[in-house]
Backbone bond lengths (Angstrom), bond angles and torsions (degrees), N, CA, C in turn:
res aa  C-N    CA-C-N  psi(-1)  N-CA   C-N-CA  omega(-1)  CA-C   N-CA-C  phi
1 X - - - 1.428 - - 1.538 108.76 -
2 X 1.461 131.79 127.72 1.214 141.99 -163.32 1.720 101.70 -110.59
3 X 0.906 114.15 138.51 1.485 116.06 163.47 1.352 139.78 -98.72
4 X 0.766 143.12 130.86 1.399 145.04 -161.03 1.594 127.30 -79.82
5 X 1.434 119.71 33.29 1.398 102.71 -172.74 0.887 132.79 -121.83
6 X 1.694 123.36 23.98 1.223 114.72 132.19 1.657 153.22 -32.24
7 X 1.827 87.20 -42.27 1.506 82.39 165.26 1.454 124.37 -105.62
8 X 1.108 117.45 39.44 1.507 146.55 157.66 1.314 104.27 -82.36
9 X 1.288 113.06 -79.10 1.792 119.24 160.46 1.599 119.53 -4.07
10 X 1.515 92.89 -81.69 1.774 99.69 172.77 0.994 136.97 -53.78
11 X 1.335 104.30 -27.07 1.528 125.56 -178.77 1.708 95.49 -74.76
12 X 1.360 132.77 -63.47 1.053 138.21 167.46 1.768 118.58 -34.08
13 X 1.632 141.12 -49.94 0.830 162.03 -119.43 1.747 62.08 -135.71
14 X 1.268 129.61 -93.12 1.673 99.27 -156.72 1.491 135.29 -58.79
15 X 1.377 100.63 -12.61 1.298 102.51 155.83 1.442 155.41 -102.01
16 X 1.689 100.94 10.32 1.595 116.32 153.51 1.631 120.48 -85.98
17 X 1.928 98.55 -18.43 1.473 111.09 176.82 1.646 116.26 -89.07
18 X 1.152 118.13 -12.77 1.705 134.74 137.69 1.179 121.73 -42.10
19 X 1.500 102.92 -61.94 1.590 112.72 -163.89 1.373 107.94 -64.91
20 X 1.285 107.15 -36.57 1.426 114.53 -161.86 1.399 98.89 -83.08
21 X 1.440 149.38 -37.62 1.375 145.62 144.72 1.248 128.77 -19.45
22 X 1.172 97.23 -52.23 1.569 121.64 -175.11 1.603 100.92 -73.97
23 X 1.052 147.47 -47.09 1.300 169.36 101.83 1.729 105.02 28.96
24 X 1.292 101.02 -87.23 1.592 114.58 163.34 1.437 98.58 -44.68
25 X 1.259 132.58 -95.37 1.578 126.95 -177.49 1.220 111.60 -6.29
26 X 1.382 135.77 -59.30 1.248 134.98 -126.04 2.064 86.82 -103.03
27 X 1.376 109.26 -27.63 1.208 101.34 -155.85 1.922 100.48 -84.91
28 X 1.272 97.80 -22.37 1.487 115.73 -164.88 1.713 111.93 -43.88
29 X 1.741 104.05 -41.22 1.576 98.93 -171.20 0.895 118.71 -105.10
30 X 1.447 110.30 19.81 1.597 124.38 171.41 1.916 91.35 -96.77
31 X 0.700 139.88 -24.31 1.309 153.73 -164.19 1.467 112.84 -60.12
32 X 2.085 80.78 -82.82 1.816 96.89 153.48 1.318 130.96 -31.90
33 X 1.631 99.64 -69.02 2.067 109.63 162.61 1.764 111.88 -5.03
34 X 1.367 86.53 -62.96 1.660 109.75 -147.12 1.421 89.18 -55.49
35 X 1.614 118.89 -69.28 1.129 146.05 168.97 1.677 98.55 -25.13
36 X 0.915 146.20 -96.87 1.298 156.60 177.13 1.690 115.74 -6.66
37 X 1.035 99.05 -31.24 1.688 114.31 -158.33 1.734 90.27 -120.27
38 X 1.167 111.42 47.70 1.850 112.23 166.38 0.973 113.50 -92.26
39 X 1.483 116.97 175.34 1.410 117.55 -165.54 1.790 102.06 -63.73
40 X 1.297 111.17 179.20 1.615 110.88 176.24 1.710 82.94 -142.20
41 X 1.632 122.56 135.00 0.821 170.74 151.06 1.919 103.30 -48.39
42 X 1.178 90.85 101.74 1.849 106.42 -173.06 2.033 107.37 -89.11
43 X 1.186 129.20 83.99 1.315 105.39 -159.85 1.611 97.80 -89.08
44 X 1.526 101.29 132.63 1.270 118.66 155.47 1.156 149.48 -85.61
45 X 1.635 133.58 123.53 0.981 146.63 -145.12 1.957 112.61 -126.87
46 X 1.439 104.37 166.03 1.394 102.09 167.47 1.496 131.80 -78.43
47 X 0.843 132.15 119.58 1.494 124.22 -173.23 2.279 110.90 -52.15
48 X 1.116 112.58 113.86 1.574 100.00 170.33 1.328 107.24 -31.89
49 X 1.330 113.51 153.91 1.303 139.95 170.47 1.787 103.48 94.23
50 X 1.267 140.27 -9.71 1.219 137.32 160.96 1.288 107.28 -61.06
51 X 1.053 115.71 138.97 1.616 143.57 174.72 1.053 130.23 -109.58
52 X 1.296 129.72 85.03 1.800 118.08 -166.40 1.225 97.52 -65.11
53 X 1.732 104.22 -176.30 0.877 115.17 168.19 1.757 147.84 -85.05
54 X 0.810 143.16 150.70 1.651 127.27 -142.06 1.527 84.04 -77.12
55 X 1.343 120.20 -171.44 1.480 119.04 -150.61 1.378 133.43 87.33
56 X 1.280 110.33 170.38 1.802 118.88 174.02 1.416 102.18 -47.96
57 X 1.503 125.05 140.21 1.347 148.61 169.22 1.461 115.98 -58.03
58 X 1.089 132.02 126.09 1.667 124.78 171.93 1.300 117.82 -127.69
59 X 0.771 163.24 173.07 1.406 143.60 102.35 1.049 146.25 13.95
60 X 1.515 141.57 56.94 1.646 121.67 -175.86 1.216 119.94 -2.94
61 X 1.711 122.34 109.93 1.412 105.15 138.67 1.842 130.07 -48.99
62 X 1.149 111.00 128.37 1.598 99.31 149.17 1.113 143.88 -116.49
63 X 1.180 136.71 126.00 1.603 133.04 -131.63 1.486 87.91 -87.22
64 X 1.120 141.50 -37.35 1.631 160.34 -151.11 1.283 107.02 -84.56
65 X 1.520 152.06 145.75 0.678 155.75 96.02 1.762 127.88 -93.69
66 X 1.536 121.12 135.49 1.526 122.37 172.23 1.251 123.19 -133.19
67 X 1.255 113.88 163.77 1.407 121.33 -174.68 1.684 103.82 -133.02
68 X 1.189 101.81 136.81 1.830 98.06 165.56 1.660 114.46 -101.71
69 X 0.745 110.24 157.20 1.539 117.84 174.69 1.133 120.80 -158.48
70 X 1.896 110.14 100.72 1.201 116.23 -176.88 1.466 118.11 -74.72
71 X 1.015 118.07 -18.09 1.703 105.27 174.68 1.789 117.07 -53.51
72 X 1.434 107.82 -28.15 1.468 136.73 -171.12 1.512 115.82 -97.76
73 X 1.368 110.46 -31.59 1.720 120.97 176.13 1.496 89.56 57.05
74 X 1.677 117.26 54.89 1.440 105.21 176.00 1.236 78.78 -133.16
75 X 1.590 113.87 179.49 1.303 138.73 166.77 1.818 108.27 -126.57
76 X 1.409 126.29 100.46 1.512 112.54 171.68 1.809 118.96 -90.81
77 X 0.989 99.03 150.53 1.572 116.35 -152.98 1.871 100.47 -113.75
78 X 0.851 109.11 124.91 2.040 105.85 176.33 1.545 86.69 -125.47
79 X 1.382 131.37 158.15 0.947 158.92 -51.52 2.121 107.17 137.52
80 X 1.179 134.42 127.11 0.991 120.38 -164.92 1.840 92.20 -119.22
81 X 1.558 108.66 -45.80 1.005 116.34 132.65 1.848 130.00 -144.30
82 X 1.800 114.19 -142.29 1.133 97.82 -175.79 1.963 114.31 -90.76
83 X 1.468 89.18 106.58 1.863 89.08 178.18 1.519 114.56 -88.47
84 X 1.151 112.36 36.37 1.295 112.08 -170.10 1.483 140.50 60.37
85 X 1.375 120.34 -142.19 1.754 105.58 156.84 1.148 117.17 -86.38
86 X 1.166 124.50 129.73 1.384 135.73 157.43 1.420 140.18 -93.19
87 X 1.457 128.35 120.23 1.876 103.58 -173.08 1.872 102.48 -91.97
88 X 1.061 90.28 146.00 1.413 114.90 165.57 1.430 131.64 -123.94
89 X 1.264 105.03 120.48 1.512 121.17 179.22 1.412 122.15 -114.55
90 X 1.392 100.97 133.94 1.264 102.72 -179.35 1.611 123.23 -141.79
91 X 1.771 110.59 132.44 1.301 100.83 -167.70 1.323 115.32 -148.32
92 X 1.553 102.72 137.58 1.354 101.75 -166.87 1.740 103.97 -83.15
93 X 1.270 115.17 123.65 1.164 129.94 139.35 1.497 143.42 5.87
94 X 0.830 82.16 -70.03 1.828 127.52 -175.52 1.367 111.71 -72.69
95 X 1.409 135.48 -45.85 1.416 152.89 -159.19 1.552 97.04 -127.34
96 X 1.036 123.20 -30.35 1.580 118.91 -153.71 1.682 122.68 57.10
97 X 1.605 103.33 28.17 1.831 106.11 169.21 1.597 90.09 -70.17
98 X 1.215 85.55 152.17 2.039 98.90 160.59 1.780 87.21 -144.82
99 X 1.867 90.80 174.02 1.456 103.08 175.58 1.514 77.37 -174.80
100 X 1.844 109.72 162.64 1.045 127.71 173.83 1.417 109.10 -172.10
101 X 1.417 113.73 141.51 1.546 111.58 173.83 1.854 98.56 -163.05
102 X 1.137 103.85 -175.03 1.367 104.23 174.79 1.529 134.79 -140.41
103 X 1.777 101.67 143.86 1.287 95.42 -167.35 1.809 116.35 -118.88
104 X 1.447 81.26 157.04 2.282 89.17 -177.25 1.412 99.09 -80.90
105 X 1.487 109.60 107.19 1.418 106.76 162.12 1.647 117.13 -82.05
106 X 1.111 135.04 90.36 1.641 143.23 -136.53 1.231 82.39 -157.58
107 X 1.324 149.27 -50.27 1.513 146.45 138.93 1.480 140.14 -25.49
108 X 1.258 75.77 -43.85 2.097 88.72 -167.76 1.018 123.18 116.17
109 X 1.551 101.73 -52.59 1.513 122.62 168.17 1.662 118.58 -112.90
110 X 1.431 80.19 176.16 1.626 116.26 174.10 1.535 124.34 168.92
111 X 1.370 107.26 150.21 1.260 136.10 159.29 1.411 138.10 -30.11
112 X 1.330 166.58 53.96 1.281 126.57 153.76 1.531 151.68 -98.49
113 X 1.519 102.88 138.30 1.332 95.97 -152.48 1.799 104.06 -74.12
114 X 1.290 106.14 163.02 2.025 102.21 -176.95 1.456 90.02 -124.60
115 X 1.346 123.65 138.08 1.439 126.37 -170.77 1.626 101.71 -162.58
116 X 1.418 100.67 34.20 1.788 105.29 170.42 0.960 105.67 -95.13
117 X 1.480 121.41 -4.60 1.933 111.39 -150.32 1.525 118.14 66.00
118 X 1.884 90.50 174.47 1.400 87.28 179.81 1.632 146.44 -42.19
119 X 0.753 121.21 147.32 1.618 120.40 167.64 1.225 117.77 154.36
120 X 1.474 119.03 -160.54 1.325 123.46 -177.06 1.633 115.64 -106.51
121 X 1.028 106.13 121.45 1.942 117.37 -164.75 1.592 116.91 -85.41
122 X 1.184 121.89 135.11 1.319 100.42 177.92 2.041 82.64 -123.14
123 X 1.617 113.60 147.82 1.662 98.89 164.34 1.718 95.19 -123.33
124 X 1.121 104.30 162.74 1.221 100.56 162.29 1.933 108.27 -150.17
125 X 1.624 113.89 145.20 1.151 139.34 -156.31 1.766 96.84 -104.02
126 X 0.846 88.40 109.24 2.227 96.02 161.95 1.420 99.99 -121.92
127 X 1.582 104.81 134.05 1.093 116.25 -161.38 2.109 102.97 -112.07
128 X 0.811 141.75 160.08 1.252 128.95 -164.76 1.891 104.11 -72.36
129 X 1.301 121.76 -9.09 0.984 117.59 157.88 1.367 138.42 -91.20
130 X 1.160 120.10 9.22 1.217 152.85 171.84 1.640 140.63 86.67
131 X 1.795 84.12 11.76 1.400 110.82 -172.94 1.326 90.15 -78.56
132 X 1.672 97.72 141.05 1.817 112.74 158.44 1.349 126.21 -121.34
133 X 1.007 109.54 151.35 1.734 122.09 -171.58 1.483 117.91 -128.72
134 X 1.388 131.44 130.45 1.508 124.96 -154.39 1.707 78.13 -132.92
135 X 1.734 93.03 163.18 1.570 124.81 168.55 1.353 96.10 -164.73
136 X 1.232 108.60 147.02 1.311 145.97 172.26 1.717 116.41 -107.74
137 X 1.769 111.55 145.21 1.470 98.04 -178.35 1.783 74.11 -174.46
138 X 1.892 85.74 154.05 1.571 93.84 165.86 1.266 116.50 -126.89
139 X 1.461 112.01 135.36 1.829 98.80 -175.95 1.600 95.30 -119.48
């Protein structure tokens, strides 16, 4: 009398090698999701009415750099160096929320949190010298 379990075996072996497909499948467009919802890149600019200085043309420095990150409903802020306190305002567009307060860049960084909801954001940076700097972003 012979037994049969080899194809028990295969049968077994194709169905952890299923599962595990199926597995991968399932995890894949949660993946993407994740991917989808990355930070968005706030570019900062000079506010009109700044005046460089007379001379050869350059490039604006901008002391500012930000990032949004909707998974976080934050906005992070770097710092090129320390400009002291700065106020920041920020307002959605869209709703007409605003908020503003100010932060010690003595760090580099910082935080801000966005808690208007959706819409279209405008922030803008005053620096203790009275220069301003705007970015735009939509969450």
């Amino acid at each position: 009398m012979t037994k049969i379990l080899f194809p028990m075996r295969i049968n077994k072996t194709f169905f952890v090698a299923f599962a595990s497909l199926l597995c991968l499948a399932i995890q894949t467009p949660m993946k993407a999701a994740i991917t989808e919802a990355a930070d968005t890149v706030i570019i900062i600019e000079p506010m009109p009415g700044y005046v460089p200085p007379i001379g050869p043309k350059a490039p604006a420095i901008i002391p500012i750099s930000a990032n949004y990150d909707s998974m976080l409903s934050q906005i992070f802020l770097n710092f090129t160096s320390n400009l002291g306190e700065i106020e920041v305002e920020v307002l959605n567009t869209t709703t007409g929320g605003y908020d503003a307060g100010t932060i010690d860049t003595q760090l580099l960084y910082a935080t801000v949190p966005i808690t208007m909801g959706p819409g279209h954001y405008l922030i803008i940076f005053t620096l203790p010298s009275g220069r301003q700097y705007k970015g735009e972003f939509d969450c």
